[in-house]
C-alpha positions as CSV (number, residue, x, y, z in Angstrom):
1,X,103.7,106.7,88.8
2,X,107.2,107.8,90.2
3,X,107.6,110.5,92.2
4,X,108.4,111.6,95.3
5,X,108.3,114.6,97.4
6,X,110.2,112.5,100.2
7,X,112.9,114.3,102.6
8,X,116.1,115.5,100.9
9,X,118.9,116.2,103.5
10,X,122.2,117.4,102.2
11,X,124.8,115.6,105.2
12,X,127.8,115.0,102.0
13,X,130.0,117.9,104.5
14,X,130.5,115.1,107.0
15,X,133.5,114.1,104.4
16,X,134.8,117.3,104.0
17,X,136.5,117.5,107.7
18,X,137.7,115.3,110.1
19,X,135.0,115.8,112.9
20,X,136.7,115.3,116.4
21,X,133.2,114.8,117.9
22,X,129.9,114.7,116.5
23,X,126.1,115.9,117.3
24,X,123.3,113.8,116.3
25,X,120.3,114.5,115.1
26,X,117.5,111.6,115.6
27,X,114.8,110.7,113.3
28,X,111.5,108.4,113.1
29,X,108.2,107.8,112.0
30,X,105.0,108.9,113.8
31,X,102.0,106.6,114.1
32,X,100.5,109.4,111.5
33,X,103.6,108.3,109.0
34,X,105.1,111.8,109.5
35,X,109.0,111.8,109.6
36,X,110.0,113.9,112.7
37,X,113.6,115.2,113.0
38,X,115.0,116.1,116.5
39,X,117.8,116.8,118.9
40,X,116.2,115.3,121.3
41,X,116.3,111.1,121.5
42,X,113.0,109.6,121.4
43,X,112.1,107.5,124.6
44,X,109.4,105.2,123.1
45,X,111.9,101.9,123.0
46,X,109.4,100.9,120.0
47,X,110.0,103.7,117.9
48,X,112.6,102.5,114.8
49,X,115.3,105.2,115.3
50,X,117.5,106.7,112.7
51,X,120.7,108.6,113.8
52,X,122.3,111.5,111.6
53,X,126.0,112.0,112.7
54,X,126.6,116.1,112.3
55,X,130.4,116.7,111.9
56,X,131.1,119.2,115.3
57,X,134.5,120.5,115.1
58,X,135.0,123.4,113.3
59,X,133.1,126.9,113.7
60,X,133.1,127.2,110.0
61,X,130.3,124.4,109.8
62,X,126.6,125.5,109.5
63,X,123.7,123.4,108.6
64,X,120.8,125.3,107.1
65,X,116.7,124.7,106.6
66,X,114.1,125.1,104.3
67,X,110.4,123.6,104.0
68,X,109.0,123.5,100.9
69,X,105.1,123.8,99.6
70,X,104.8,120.3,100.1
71,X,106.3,120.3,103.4
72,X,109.0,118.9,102.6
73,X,112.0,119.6,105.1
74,X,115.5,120.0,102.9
75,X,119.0,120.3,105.6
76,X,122.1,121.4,103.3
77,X,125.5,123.3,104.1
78,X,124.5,125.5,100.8
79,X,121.7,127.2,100.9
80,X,119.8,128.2,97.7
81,X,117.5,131.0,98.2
82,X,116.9,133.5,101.7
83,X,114.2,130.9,102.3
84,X,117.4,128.8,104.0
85,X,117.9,128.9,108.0
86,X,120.3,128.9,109.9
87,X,120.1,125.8,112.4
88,X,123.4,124.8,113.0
89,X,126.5,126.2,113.8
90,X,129.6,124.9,114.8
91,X,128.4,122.0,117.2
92,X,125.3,123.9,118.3
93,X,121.7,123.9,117.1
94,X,120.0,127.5,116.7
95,X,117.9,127.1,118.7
96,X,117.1,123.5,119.5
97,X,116.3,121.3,116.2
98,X,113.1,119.3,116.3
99,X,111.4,119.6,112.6
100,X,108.7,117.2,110.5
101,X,108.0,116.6,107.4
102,X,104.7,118.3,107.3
103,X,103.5,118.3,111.4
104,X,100.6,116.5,112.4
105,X,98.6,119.5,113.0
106,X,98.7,120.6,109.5
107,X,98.0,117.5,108.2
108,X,95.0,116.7,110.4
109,X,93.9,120.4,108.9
110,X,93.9,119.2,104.9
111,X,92.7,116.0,105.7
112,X,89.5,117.6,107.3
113,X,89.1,120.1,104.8
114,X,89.4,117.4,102.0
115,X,87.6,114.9,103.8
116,X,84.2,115.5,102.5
117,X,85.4,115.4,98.9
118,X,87.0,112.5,99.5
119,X,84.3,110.6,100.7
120,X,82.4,111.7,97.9
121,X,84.9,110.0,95.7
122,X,85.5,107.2,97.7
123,X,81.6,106.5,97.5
124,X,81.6,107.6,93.4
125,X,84.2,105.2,92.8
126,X,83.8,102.2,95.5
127,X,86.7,102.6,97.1
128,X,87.3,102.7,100.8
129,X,87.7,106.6,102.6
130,X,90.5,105.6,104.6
131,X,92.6,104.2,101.7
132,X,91.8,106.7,99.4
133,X,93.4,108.7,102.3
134,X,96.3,107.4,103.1
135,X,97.5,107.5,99.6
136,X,97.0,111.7,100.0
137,X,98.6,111.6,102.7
138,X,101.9,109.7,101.3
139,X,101.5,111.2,98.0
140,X,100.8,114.9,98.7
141,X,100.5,115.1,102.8
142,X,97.0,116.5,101.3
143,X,98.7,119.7,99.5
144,X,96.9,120.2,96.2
145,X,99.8,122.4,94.7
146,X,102.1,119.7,95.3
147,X,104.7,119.3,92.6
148,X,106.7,117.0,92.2
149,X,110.7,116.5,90.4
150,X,109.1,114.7,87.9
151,X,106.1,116.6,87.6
152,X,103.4,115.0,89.3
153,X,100.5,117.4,90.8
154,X,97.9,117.7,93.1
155,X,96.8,115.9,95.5
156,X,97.2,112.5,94.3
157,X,100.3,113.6,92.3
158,X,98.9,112.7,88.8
159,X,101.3,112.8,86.4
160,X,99.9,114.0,82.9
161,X,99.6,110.7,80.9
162,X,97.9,109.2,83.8
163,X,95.5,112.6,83.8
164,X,94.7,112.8,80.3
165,X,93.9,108.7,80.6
166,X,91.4,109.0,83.1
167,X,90.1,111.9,81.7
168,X,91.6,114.8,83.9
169,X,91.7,118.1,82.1
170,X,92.9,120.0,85.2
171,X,95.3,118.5,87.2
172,X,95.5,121.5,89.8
173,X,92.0,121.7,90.3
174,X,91.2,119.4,93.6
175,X,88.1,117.6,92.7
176,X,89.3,116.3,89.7
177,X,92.8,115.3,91.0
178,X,91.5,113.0,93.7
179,X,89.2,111.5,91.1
180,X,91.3,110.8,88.7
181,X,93.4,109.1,90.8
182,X,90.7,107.3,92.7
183,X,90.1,106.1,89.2
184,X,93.1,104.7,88.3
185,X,93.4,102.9,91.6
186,X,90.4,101.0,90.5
187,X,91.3,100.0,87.5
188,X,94.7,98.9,89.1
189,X,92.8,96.8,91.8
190,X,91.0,95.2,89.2
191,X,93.5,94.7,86.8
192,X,95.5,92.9,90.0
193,X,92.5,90.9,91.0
194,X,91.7,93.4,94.1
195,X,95.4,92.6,95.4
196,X,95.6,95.9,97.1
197,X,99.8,95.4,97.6
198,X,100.1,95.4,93.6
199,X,98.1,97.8,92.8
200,X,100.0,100.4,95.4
201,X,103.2,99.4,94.0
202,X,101.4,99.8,90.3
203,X,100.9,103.4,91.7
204,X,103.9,104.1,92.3
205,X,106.1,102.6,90.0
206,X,103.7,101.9,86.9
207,X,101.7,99.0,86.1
208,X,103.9,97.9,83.5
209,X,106.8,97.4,86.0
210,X,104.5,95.0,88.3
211,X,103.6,93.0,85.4
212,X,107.3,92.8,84.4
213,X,108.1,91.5,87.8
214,X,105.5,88.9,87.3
215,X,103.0,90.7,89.2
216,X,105.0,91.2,92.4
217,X,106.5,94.3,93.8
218,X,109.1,95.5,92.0
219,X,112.3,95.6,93.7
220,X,112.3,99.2,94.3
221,X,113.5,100.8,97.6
222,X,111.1,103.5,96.5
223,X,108.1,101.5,95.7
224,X,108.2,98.7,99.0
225,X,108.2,101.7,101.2
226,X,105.5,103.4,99.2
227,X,103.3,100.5,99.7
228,X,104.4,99.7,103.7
229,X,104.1,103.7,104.5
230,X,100.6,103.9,102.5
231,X,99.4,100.6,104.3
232,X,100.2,101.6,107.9
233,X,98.5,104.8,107.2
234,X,95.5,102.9,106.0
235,X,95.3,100.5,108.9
236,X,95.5,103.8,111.4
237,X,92.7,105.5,109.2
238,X,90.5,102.7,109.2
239,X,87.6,103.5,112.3
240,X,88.6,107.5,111.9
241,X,87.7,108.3,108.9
């Protein structure tokens, strides 16, 4: 199932001007999975760092913001909709820039109000809490009106063929969303001989494609990340949920 409400920042102005000097903006991935964006270098040596040049030359250069439903943080030079702000102007952040994806707090807030569901799911369908977590939290950060570009929904970002299979009339509706996909993720564990990897990558790029890579990961940018994000969530899950 391809989706993915992932982090789409607009930095293409970089080649429109010669930037004399340049701000940076720094970005990484919590121990929650949770890509932060900030001004401000991390200190943790540990922490895999990412650095955004912004071009800082000309006044005329302004970087705007939007987070979407899903949490999803968008930077562009061209904003859309009023829903845009203003962060950056001309070699200065308004005020200072530190952003995430969807912020720990709010996650920790879905995940508790899902969490009994969840387990009720995870106990229907004999799969384990904390996995059936982590793949919310990659696929929806736990937002059940969560839609994605290629119009996935809910929580576990069912896409309609994959609903009406596992016998999902309503994908909004929460309850049925996470069960659906709890469903499919154990028929894909069992039709990968409980090989958790494969049937992640099955979830994210389609059965079909694992088989036609000779049941391995497909060679996907997408699809290895999917699996390594979900995984790291699901090893910090396990003992908390």
């Amino acid at each position: 199932m391809k989706k993915h409400h992932l982090i789409i920042y607009l930095l293409s102005l970089m080649c429109l001007i010669s930037p004399i000097t340049a701000a940076k903006i720094y970005s990484y991935v919590d121990s929650n999975g949770v890509r932060v964006y900030t001004d401000k270098p991390p200190t943790n040596n540990r922490t895999l760092v990412k650095v955004h040049t912004m071009p800082q030359s000309s006044s005329s250069v302004r970087i705007y913001k939007f987070v979407d439903s899903k949490g999803v943080t968008h930077l562009t030079d061209k904003p859309k909709h009023s829903g845009y702000k203003l962060i950056y102007q001309g070699g200065s952040y308004l005020p200072s820039f530190s952003s995430r994806v969807a912020s720990t707090s709010v996650i920790h807030k879905r995940r508790l109000r899902y969490k009994s569901l969840i387990q009720k799911v995870a106990n229907q369908t004999g799969l384990d809490a904390a996995f059936l977590h982590a793949v919310i939290q990659t696929e929806s950060a736990y937002n059940p009106n969560a839609i994605s570009p290629k119009g996935a929904v809910g929580l576990m970002q069912l896409m309609p063929a994959t609903a009406k299979r596992f016998g999902v009339k309503n994908r909004a509706n929460a309850s049925s969303n996470v069960y659906g996909g709890a469903r499919y993720l154990r028929f894909l564990l069992k039709l990968f001989n409980n090989n958790i990897y494969l049937a992640l990558a099955a979830y994210n790029a389609g059965e079909n494609a694992v088989k036609r890579y000779g049941n391995k990961i497909p060679p996907y940018r997408e699809t290895r990340n999917y699996v390594k994000k979900v995984m790291r969530l699901y090893r910090t899950l396990q003992g908390q949920i």
